[in-house]
C-alpha positions as CSV (number, residue, x, y, z in Angstrom):
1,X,-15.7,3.8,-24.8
2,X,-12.4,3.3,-23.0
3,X,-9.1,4.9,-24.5
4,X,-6.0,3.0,-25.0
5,X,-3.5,3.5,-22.6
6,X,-0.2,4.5,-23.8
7,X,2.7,3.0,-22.6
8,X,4.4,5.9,-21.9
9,X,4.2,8.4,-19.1
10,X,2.0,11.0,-20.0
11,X,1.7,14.5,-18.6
12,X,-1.7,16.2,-17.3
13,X,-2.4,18.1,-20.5
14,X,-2.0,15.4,-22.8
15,X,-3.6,12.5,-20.8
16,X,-7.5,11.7,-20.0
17,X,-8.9,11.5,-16.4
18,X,-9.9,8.8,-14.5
19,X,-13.4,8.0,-12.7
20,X,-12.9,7.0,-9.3
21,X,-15.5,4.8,-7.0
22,X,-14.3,4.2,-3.6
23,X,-16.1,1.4,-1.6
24,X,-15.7,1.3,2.2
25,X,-14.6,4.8,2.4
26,X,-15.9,5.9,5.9
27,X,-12.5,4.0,7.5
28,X,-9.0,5.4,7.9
29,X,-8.0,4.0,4.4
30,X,-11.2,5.4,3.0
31,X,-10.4,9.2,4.6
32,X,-6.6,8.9,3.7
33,X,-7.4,7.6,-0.1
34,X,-10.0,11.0,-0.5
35,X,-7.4,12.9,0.9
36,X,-5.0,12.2,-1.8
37,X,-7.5,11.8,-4.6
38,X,-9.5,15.0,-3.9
39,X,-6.2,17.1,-4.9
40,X,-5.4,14.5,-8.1
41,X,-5.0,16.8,-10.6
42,X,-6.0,13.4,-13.2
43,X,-8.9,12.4,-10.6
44,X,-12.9,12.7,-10.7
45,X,-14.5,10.9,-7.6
46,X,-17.6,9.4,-8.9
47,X,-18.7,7.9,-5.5
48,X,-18.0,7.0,-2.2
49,X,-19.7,3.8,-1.1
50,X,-20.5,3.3,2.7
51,X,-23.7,1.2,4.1
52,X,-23.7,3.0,7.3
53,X,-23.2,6.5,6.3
54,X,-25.1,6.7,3.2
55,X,-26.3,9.9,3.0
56,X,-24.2,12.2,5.7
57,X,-21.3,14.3,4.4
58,X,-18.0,12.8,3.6
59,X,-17.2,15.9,5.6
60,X,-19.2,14.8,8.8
61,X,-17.0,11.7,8.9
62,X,-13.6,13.2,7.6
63,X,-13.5,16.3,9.2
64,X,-10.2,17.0,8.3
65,X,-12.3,17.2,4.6
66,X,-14.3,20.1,5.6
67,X,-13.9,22.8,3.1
68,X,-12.5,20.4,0.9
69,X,-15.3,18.5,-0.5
70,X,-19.3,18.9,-0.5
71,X,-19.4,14.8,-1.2
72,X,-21.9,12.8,0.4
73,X,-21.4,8.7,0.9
74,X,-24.4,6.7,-1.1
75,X,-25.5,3.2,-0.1
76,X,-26.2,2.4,-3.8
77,X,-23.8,0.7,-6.4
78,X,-24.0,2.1,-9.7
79,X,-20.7,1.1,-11.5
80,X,-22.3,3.5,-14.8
81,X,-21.2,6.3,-12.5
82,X,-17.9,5.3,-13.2
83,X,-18.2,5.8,-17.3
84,X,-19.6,9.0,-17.5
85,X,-17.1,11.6,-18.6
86,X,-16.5,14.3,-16.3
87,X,-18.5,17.6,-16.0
88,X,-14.3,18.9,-15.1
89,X,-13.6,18.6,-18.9
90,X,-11.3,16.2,-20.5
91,X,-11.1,12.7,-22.0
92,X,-11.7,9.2,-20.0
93,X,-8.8,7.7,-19.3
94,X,-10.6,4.9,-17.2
95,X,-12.1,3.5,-14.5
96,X,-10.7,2.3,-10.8
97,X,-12.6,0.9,-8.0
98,X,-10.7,1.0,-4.8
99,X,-11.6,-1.5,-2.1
100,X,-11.2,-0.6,1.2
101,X,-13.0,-2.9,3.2
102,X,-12.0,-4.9,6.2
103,X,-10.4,-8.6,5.5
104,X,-12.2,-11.1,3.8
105,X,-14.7,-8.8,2.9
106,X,-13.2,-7.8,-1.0
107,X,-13.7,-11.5,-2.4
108,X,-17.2,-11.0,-0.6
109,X,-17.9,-7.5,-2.2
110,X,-16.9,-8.9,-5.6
111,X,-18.9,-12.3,-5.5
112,X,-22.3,-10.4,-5.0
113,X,-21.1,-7.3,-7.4
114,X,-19.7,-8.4,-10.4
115,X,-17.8,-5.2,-11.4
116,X,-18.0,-4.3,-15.6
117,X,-15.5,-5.0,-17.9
118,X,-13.2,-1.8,-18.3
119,X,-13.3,-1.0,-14.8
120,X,-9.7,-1.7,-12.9
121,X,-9.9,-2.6,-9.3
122,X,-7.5,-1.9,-6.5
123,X,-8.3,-3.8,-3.6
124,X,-6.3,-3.2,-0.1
125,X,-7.4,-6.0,2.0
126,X,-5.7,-9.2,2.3
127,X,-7.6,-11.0,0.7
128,X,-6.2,-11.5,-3.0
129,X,-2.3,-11.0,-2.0
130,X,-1.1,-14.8,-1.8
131,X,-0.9,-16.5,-5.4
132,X,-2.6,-19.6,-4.1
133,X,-5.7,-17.4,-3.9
134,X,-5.4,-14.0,-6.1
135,X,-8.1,-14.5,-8.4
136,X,-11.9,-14.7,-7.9
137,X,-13.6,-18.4,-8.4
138,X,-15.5,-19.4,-11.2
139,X,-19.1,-17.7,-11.0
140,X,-17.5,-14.8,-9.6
141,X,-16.7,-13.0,-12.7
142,X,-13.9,-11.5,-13.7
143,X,-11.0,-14.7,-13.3
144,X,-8.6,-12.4,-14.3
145,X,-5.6,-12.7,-11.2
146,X,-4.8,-10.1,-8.8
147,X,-1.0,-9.0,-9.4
148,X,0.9,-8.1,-6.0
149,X,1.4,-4.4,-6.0
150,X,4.3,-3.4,-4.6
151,X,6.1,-1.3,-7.0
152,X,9.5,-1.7,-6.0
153,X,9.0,-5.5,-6.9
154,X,6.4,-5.8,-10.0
155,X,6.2,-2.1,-11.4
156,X,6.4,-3.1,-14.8
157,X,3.2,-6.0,-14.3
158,X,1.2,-3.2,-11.9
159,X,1.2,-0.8,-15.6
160,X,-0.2,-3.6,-17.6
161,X,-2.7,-4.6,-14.8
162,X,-6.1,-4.7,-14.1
163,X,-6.6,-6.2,-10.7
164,X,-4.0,-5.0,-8.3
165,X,-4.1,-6.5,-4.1
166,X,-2.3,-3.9,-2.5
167,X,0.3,-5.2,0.2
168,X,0.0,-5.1,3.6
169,X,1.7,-2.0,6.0
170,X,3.5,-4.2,7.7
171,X,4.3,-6.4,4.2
172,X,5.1,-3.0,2.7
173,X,8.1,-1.6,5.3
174,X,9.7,-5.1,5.9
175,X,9.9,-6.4,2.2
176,X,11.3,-2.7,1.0
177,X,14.1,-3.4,3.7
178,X,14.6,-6.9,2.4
179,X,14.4,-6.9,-1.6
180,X,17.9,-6.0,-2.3
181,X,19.4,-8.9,-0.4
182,X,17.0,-11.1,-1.6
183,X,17.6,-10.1,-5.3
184,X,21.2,-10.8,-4.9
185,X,20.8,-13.7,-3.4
186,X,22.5,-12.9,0.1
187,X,19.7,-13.6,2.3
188,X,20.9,-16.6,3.5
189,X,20.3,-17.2,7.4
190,X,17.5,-15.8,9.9
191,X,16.6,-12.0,9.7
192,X,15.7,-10.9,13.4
193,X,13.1,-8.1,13.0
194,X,11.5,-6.1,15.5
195,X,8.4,-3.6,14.3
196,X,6.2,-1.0,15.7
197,X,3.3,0.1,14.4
198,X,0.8,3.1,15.5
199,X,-2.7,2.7,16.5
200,X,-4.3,3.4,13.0
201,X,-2.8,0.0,12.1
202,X,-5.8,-1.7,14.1
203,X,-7.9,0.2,12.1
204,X,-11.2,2.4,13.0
205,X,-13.2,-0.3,15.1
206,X,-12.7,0.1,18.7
207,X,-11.3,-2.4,20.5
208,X,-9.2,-3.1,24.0
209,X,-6.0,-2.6,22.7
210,X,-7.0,0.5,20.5
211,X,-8.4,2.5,23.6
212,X,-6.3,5.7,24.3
213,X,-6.2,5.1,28.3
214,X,-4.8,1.4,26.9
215,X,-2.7,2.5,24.0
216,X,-0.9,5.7,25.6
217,X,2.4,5.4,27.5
218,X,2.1,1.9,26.7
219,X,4.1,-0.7,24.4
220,X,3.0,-4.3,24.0
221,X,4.2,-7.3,21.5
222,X,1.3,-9.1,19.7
223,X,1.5,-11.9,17.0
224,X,4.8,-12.7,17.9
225,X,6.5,-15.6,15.0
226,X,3.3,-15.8,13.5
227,X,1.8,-12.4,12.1
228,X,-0.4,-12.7,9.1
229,X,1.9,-10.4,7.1
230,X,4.9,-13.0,7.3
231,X,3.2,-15.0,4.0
232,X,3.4,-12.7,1.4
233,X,7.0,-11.1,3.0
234,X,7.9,-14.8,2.2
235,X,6.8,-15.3,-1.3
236,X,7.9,-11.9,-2.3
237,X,11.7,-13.0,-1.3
238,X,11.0,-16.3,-2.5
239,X,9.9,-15.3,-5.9
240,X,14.0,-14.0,-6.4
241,X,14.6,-17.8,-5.7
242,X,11.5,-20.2,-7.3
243,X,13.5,-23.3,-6.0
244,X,13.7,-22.6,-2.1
245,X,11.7,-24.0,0.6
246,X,10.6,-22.8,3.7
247,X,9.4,-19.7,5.2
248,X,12.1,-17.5,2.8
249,X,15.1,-18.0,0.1
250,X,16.9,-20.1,2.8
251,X,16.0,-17.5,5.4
252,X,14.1,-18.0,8.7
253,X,12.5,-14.5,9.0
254,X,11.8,-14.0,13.4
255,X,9.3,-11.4,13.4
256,X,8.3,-9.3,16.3
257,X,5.5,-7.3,16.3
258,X,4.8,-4.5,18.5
259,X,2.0,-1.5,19.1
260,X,3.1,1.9,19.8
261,X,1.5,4.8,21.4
262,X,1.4,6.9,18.6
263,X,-1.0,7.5,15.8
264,X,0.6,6.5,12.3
265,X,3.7,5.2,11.3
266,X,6.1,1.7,11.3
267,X,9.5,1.4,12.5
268,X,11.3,-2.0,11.4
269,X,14.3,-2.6,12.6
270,X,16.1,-5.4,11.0
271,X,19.5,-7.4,11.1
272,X,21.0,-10.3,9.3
273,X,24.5,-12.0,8.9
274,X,26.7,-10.6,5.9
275,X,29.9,-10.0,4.8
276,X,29.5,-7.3,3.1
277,X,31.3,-3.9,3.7
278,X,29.0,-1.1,4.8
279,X,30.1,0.6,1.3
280,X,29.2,-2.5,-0.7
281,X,25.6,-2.8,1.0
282,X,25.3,1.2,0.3
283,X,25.8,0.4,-3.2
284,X,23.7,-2.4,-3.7
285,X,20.4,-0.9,-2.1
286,X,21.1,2.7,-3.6
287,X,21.4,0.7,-7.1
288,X,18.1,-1.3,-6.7
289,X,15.9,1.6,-5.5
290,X,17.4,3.7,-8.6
291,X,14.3,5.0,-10.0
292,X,11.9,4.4,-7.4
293,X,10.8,7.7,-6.4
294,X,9.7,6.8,-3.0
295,X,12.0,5.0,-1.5
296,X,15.2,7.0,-0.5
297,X,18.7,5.7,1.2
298,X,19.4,7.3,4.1
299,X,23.6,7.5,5.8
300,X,22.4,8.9,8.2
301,X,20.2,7.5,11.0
302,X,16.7,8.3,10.5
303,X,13.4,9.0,12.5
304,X,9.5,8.3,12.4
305,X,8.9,11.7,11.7
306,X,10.3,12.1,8.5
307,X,8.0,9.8,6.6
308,X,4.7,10.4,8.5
309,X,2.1,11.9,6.1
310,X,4.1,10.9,3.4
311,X,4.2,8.2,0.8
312,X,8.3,7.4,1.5
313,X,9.9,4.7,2.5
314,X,13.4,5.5,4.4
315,X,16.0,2.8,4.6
316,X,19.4,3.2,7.2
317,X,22.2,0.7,7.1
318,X,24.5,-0.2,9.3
319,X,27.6,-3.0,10.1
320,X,27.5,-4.1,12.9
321,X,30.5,-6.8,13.1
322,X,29.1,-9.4,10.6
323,X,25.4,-8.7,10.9
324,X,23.7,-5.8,8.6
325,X,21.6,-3.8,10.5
326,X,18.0,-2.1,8.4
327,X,16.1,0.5,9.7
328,X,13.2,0.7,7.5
329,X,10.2,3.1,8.0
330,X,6.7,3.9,6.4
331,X,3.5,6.1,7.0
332,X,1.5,3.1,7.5
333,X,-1.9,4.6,6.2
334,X,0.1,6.1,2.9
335,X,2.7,3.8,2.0
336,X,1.6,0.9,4.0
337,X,-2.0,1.3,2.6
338,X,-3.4,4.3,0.6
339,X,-0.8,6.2,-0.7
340,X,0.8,3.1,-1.7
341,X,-2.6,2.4,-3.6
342,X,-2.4,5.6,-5.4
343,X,1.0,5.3,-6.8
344,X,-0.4,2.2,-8.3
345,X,-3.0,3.6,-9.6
346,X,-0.4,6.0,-11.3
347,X,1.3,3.7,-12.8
348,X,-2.1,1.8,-14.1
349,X,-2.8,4.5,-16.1
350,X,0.4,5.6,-17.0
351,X,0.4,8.6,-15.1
352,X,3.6,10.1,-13.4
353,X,4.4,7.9,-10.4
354,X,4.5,10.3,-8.1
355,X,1.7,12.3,-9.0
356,X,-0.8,13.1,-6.3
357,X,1.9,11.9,-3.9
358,X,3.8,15.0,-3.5
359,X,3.7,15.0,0.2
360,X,5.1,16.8,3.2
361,X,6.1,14.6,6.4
362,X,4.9,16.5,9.7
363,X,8.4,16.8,11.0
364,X,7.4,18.3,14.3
C-alpha cells in the first residue's frame, strides 16, 4: 500500500523512494531521463520499456551509461513492477511512469494500457498540454486531467498532482522569459521572438534536416508564425488574463524558429514595448523567480554554454529605447524536456526540488 505524502519537503533519510518505469526510453529523452534518475538518490528504476530494443543493454544504446548501469530494456508491461518495494532498502513513496514517446503516441499508449490506480504519470509529449484536451476520454481510464507542468507557473497544483504533461522545449525557454510581464499585466503589444534550437530538438529519427553534412555550418528558419509550441505559450500568458482574446493577453506573439548547428541547447531572444526602467524590469523578474531554484537573473549578458547539461534557465534584460529586450536560454533535453520532468517529479513527491538536478553546464 501507498504512503501518504506529506506536504512538506522531506529530506532523504526521512522520506520513502519511489519506483520508476520509463516507457520509450531508447530516445534522447529516454537516455537524458536515466541519466538523471540513475544517480537519484530517492530513485529505483523498475523498468525501461522499448519495443525495439527489448532485450539489449541500456548500455548498448546509451553508451554514455556504460559502467553506470547493468539494465536491460523489456518489451513487456508489467505495471506490478512498479509496487514492489525495493531490494535498496527503504519505504515506497510511490509510483511514476514517465512517457517519453513521440507525439500523439501518450494518449495511444494509455488507451491500450490502462495504467493502476496509485501510479502517477509524467508524460512529455504534446499530447495532453492544451486544456481542451488534457484528460483521457471515457473508456480510457483514468479521466483524471493532466496539469501543465511548468513549475515556475503551477508548482503548487504539480505537488498535488497525479498526471503531469510536461511542456514543450521551446514552450519551456519562451514562457520563462514571458511570465513576469504577463503576471503583471504589461504584455500588452506584439513580442518579436527569434529562437534557435540544436539538433536534438528533432529528436533521434533521422531525417534531412537532422543529417550532420545538412545540419553543420548551416542555419535555417522553419515553422515560421505557426510553430506548434505557440498554443500552450498562449494559454499559459492567457491564464494571468481569463478575459483576453487572441493569440495572448492582448499580445500578438511573432515567432521565429530556427535550427542550429549544434547539439543541445535554445537561445530565445525576445523584445517587446515597455516603459519600464531597466531597474524596474530587474525587480519585477528577480521578484517572480524568488524561490525557483532554476531559474536565475542574469546583469550580465549570457551565453549557451552556461546552461547546457544543466536544468537552468538563464534570463538577461535589456532597454533598448522603449522596447525590453529577453535573452532566455535552456538545455533543451533537461529543462526543455527531462530535467524539467524530474523536478516535477520532485515536487510530486515532495522531494527537494532540486534534487537529482544538481548539475554542472559544460562551459567549454
Amino acid at each position: 500500500m501507498l504512503t501518504t505524502m506529506s506536504s512538506a519537503i522531506k529530506t532523504p533519510s526521512s522520506v520513502g523512494r519511489v519506483n520508476v518505469g520509463i516507457i520509450g526510453g531508447a530516445g534522447y529523452t529516454g537516455g537524458e531521463l536515466l541519466r538523471i534518475l540513475i544517480n537519484h538518490p530517492q530513485v529505483d528504476i523498475a523498468f525501461v520499456h522499448s519495443n525495439s530494443n527489448a532485450g539489449n543493454l541500456i548500455s548498448d544504446v546509451h553508451t554514455d551509461l556504460l559502467g553506470d548501469t547493468d539494465l536491460r530494456f523489456t518489451g513487456k508491461l508489467n505495471f506490478d513492477e512498479l509496487f514492489k518495494v525495493s531490494p535498496s532498502g527503504g519505504d515506497l513513496e510511490g509510483a511514476v511512469l514517465f512517457l517519453c514517446v513521440g507525439h500523439g503516441d501518450a494518449r495511444k499508449f494509455l488507451a491500450a494500457n490502462p495504467v493502476k490506480e496509485g501510479i502517477k504519470i509524467i508524460d512529455l509529449s504534446q499530447d495532453f498540454r492544451l486544456s481542451a484536451n488534457n484528460s483521457l476520454s471515457t473508456g480510457e481510464g483514468r479521466g483524471e486531467a493532466f496539469i501543465y507542468g511548468l513549475p515556475e507557473l503551477n508548482r503548487e497544483a504539480i505537488k498535488t498532482a497525479n498526471n503531469i504533461a510536461n511542456p514543450g522545449c521551446f514552450a519551456t525557454c519562451i514562457q520563462v522569459g514571458l511570465l513576469p510581464l504577463a503576471k503583471a499585466g504589461l504584455l500588452k503589444s506584439e513580442v518579436h521572438i527569434n529562437a534557435t534550437t540544436g539538433s536534438t530538438g528533432a529528436g533521434q529519427s533521422l531525417a534531412t534536416t537532422s543529417h550532420f553534412t545538412w545540419r553543420n555550418n548551416n542555419l535555417s528558419i522553419y515553422k515560421a508564425f505557426e510553430h506548434q509550441h505557440l498554443k500552450e505559450i498562449s494559454e499559459s500568458l492567457n491564464s494571468f488574463h481569463p478575459s483576453s482574446a487572441g493569440e495572448g493577453p492582448g499580445v500578438r506573439l511573432n515567432f521565429i524558429p530556427q535550427r542550429g548547428d549544434f547539439t543541445r541547447g535554445i537561445l530565445a531572444a525576445m523584445y517587446t514595448e515597455s516603459d519600464m526602467s531597466i531597474e524596474d524590469a530587474y525587480i519585477l523578474y528577480e521578484d517572480y523567480f524568488a524561490g525557483h531554484p532554476f531559474t536565475h537573473i542574469s546583469k550580465r549578458n549570457i551565453d549557451l554554454k552556461q546552461v547546457v547539461n544543466t536544468n537552468k534557465c538563464l534570463i538577461h534584460l535589456e532597454k533598448h529605447g522603449n522596447k525590453l529586450f529577453i535573452i532566455s536560454m535552456i538545455d533543451n533535453l533537461l529543462k526543455g524536456a527531462s530535467g524539467h520532468a524530474v523536478q516535477n517529479m520532485n515536487l510530486m513527491f515532495g522531494f527537494e526540488e532540486t534534487m537529482g538536478l544538481r548539475l554542472k553546464a559544460t562551459a567549454f
